[in-house]
C-alpha positions as a LaTeX table, in Angstrom:
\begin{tabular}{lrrr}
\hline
Residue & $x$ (\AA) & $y$ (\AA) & $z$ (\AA) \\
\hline
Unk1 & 82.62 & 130.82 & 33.72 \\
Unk2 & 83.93 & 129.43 & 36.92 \\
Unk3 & 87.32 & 131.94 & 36.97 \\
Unk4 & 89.69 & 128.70 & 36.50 \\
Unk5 & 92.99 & 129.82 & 35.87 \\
Unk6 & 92.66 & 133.28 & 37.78 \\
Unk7 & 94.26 & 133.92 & 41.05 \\
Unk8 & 92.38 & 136.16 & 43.56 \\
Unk9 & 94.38 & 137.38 & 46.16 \\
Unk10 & 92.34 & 137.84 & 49.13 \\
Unk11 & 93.60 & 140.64 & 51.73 \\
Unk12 & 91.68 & 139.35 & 55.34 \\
Unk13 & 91.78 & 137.73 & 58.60 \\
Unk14 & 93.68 & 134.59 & 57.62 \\
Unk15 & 91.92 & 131.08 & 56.97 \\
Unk16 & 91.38 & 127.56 & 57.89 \\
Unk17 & 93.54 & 125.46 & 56.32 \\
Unk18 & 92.02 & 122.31 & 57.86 \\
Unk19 & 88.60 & 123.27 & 56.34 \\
Unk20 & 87.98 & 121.33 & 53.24 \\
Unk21 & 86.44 & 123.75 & 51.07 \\
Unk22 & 89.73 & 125.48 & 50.82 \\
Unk23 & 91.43 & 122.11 & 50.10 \\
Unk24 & 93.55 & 123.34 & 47.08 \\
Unk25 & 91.88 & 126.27 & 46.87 \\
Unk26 & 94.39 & 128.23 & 48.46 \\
Unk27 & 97.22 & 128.43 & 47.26 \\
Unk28 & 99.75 & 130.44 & 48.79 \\
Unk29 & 99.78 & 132.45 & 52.14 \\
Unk30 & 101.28 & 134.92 & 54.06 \\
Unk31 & 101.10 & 136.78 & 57.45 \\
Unk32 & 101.22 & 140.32 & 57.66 \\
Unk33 & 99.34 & 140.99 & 60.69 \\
Unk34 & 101.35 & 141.05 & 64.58 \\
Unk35 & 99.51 & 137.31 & 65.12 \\
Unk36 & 101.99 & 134.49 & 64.73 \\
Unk37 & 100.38 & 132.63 & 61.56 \\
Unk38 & 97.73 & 132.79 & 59.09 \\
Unk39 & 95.01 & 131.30 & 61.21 \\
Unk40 & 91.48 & 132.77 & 61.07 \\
Unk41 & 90.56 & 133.42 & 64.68 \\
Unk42 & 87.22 & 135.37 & 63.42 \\
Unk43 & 86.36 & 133.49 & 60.49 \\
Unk44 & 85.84 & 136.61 & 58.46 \\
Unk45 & 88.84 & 135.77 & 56.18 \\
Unk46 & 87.76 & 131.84 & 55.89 \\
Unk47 & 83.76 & 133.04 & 55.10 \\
Unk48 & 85.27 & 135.40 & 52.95 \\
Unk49 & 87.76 & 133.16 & 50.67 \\
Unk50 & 84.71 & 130.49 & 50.58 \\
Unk51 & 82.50 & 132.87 & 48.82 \\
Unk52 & 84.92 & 133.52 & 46.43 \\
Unk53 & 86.51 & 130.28 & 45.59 \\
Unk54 & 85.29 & 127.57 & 48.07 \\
Unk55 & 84.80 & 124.14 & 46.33 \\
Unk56 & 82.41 & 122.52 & 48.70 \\
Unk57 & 80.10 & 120.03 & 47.71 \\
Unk58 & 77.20 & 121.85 & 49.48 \\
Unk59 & 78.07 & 125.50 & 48.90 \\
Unk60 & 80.18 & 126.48 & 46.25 \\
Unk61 & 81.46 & 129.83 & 45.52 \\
Unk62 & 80.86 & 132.35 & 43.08 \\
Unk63 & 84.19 & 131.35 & 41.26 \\
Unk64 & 84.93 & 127.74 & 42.51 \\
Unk65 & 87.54 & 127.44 & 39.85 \\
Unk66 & 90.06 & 130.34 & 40.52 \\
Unk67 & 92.89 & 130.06 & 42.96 \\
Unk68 & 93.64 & 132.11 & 46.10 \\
Unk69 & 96.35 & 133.82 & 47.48 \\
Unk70 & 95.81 & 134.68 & 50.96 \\
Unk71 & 97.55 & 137.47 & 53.08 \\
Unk72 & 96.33 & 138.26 & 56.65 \\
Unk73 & 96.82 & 141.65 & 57.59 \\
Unk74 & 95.25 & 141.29 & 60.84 \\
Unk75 & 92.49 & 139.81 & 63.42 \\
Unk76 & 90.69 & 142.07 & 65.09 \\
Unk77 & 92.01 & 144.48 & 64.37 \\
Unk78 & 94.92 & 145.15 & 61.09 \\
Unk79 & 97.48 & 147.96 & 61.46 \\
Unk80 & 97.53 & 150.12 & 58.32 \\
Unk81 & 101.27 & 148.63 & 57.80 \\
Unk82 & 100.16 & 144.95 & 57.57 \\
Unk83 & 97.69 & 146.02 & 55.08 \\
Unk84 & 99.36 & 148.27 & 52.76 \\
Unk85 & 102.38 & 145.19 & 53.21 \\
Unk86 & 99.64 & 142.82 & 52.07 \\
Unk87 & 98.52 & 144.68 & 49.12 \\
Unk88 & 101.94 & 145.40 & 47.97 \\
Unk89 & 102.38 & 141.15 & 48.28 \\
Unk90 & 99.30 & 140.80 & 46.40 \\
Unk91 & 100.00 & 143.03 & 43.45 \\
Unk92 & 103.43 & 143.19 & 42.92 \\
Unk93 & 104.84 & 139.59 & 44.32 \\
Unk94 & 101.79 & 137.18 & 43.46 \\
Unk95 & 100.68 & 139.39 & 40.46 \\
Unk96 & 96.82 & 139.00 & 41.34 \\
Unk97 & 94.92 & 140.98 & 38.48 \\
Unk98 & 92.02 & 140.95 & 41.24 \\
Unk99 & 92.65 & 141.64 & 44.75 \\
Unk100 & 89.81 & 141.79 & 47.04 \\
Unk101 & 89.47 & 143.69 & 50.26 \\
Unk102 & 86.66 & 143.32 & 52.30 \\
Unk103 & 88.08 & 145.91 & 54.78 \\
Unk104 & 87.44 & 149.56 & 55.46 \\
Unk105 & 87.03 & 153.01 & 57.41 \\
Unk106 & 86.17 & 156.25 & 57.52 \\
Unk107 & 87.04 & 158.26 & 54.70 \\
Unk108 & 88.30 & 161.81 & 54.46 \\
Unk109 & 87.94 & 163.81 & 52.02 \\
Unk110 & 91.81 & 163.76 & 50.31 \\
Unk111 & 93.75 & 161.35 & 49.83 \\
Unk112 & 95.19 & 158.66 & 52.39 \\
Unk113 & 97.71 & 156.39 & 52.25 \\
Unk114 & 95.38 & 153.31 & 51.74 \\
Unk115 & 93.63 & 155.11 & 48.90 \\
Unk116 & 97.27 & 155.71 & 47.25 \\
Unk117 & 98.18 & 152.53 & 47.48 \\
Unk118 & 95.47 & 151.28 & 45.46 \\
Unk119 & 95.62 & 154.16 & 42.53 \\
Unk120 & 99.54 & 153.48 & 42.15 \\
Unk121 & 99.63 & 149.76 & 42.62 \\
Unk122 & 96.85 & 149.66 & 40.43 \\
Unk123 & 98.40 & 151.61 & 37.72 \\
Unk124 & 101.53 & 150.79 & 38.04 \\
Unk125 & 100.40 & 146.39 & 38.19 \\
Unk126 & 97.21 & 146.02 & 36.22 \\
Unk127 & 95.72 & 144.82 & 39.38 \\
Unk128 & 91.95 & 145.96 & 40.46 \\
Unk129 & 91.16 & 146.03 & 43.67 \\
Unk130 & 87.34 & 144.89 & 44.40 \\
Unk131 & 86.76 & 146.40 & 47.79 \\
Unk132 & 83.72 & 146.84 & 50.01 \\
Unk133 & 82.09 & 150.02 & 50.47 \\
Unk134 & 81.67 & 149.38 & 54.17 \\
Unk135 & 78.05 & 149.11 & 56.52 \\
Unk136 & 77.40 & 152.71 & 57.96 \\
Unk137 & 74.50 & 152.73 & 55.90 \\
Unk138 & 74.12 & 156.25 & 55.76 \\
Unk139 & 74.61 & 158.63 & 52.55 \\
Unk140 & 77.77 & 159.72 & 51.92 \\
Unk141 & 79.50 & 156.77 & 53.80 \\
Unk142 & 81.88 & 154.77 & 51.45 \\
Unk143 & 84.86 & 153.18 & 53.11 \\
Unk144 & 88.32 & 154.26 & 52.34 \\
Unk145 & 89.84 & 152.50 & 50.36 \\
Unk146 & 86.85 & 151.69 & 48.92 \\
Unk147 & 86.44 & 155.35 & 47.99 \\
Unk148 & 89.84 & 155.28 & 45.85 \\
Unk149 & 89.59 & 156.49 & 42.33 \\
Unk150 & 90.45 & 153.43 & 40.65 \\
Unk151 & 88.67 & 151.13 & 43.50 \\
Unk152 & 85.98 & 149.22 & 41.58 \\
Unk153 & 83.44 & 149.39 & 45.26 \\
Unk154 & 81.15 & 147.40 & 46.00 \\
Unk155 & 77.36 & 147.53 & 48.02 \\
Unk156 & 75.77 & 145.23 & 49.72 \\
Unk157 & 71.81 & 144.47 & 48.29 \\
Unk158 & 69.54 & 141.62 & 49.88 \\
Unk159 & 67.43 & 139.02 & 48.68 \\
Unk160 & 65.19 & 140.83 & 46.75 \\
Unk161 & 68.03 & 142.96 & 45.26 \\
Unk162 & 67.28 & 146.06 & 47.17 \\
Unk163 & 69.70 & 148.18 & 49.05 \\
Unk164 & 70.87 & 146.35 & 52.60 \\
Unk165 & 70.33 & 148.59 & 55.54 \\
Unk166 & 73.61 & 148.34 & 56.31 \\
Unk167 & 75.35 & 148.85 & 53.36 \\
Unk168 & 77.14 & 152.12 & 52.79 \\
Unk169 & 76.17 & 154.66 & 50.21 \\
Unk170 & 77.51 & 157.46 & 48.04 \\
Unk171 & 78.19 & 159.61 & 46.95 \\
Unk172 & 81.94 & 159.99 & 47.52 \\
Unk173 & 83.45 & 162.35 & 50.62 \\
Unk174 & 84.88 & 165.55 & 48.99 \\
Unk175 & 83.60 & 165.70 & 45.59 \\
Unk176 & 80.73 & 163.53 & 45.41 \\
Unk177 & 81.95 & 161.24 & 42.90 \\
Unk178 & 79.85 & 158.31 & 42.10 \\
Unk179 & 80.39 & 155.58 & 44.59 \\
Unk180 & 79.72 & 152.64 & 45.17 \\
Unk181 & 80.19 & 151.26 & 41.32 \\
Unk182 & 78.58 & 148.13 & 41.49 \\
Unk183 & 76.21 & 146.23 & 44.09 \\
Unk184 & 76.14 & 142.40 & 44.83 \\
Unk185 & 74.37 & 140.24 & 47.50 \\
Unk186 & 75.43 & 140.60 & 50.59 \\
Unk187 & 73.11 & 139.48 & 53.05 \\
Unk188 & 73.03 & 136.44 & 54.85 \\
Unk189 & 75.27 & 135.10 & 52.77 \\
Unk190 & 76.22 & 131.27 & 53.81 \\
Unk191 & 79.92 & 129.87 & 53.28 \\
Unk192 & 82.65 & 128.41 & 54.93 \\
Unk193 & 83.42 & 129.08 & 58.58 \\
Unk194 & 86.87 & 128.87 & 60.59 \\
Unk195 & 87.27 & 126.03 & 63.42 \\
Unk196 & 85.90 & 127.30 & 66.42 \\
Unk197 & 84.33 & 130.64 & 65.37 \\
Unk198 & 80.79 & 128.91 & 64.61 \\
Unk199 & 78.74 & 125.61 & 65.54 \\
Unk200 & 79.24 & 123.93 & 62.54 \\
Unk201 & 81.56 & 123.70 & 59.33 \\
Unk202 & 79.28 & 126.40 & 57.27 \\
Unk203 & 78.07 & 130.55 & 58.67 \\
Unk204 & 76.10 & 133.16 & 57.41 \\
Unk205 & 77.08 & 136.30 & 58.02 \\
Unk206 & 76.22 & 139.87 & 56.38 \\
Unk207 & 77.98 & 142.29 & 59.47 \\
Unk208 & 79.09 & 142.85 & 62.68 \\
Unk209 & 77.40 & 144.75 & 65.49 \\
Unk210 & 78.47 & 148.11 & 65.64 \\
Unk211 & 81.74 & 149.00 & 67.74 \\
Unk212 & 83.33 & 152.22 & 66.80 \\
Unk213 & 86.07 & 153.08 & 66.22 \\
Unk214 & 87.00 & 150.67 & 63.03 \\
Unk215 & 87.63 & 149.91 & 59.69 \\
Unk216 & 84.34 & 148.31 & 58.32 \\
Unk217 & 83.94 & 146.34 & 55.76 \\
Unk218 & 81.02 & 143.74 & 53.92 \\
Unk219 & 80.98 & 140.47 & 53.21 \\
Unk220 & 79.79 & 139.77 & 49.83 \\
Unk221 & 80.51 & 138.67 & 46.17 \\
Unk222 & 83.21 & 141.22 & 45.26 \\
Unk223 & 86.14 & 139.04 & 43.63 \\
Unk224 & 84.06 & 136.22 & 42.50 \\
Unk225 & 81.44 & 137.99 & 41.24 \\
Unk226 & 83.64 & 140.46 & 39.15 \\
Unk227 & 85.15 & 137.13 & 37.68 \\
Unk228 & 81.86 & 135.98 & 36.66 \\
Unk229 & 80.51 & 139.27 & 34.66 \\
Unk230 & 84.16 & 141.13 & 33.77 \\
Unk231 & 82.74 & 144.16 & 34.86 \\
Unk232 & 84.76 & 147.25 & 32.65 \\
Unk233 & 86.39 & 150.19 & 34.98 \\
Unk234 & 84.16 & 153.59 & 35.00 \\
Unk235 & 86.46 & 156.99 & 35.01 \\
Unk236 & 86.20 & 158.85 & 38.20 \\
Unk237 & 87.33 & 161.87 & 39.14 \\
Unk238 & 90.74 & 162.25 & 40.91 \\
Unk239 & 91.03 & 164.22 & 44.18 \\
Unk240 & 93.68 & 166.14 & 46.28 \\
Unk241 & 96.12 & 164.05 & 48.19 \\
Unk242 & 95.46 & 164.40 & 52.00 \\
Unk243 & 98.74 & 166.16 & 53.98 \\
Unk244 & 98.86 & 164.15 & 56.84 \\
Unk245 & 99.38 & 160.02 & 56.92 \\
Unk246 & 96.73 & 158.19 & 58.55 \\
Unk247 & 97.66 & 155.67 & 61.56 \\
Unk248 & 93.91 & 154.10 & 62.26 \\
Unk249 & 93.97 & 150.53 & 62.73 \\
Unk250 & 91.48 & 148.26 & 61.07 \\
Unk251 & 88.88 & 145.57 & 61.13 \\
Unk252 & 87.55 & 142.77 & 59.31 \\
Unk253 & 84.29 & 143.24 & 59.74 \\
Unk254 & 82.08 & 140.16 & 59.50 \\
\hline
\end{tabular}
């Protein structure tokens, strides 16, 4: 299964158009984020995209046959806007029945507005959302919106599929509900890398050092690995919708 005929939309830091194993791969674009196109000036959203879809003839990724459609929703840093704009784009405009987010921060325990914007789009589009539980490591740590009821969340294991250090852990703020789902590798993982973020045309990356405050995210597998196995949603339980709207600002986080 290579995922041919599937579009991921991929919710990140932009991407290198000029590098060639996105040639074709990408598909469509936009720019959501405050930076005035959808260049990656990190390289998170370029490493990311690779792993998914990249067809390179030394590293391929997990699903070198699906399609991409790319929306930046920031550098640096992503305003909550630009990414609930981007998911919106991504599930309702492109129609993406798998939307990956390799983005994240602290969770509380009701509901916030990016965690509600993955339960209704989801519902209301067919479209899940793959999203990384984060790198706090700690117990109890999964990333909003990672930590959304119908987010299928995803930990980070190394080499010798054991838990990464980094990765974060349930269970779930509030009411302890199993989190993450699923784990993939996440560790060193080598792929694609933007024009000037590296020394050469290929990186691997597993995290960034710590800078609070910020959204945190992984890179690993989570699209293109869900396209290769076709994991089934688990039920989780729902949880109270939080009273006040959250204004953090987020990060890729390589």
């Amino acid at each position: 299964m290579t995922g041919a005929g599937v579009t991921v939309a991929v919710l990140d830091s932009g991407y290198d158009a000029t590098h060639p194993d996105l040639k074709d791969v990408v598909t469509r674009s936009r720019n959501f984020s405050d930076e005035p196109d959808v260049t990656d000036g990190i390289g998170h959203g370029t490493h990311v995209a690779s792993i998914v879809a990249g067809a390179g003839e030394r590293y391929r990724g997990v699903a070198p046959g699906a399609k991409i459609a790319l929306g930046k929703v920031g550098g640096e840093y992503a305003s909550e806007s630009a990414i609930l704009a981007g998911m919106e784009w991504a599930a309702a405009e492109v129609e993406a029945k798998i939307i990956n987010m390799s983005i994240g921060g602290p969770d509380t325990p009701g509901i916030d507005p990016l965690e509600h914007a993955v339960n209704t789009l989801s519902a209301r589009t067919g479209a899940l959302f793959v999203i990384a539980a984060g790198n706090d490591g700690a117990p109890g740590s999964v990333s909003s919106p990672g930590s959304a009821d119908a987010a299928l969340t995803v930990g980070a294991v190394d080499g010798s599929d054991r838990m990464a250090e980094f990765s974060s852990r349930g269970p779930r703020l509030g009411d302890h509900a199993i989190k993450p789902e699923v784990t993939a590798p996440g560790v060193g993982i080598m792929a694609a890398a933007a024009q000037g973020t590296a020394d050469g045309p290929y990186v691997g990356q597993h995290r960034r050092s710590d800078r609070p405050p910020r959204l945190r995210g992984r890179i690993a597998l989570p699209a293109g690995w869900f396209l290769q196995r076709r994991e089934p949603r688990w039920p989780r339980r729902s949880r109270p919708a939080s009273q006040a709207s959250d204004s953090r600002t987020a990060v890729p986080v390589r």
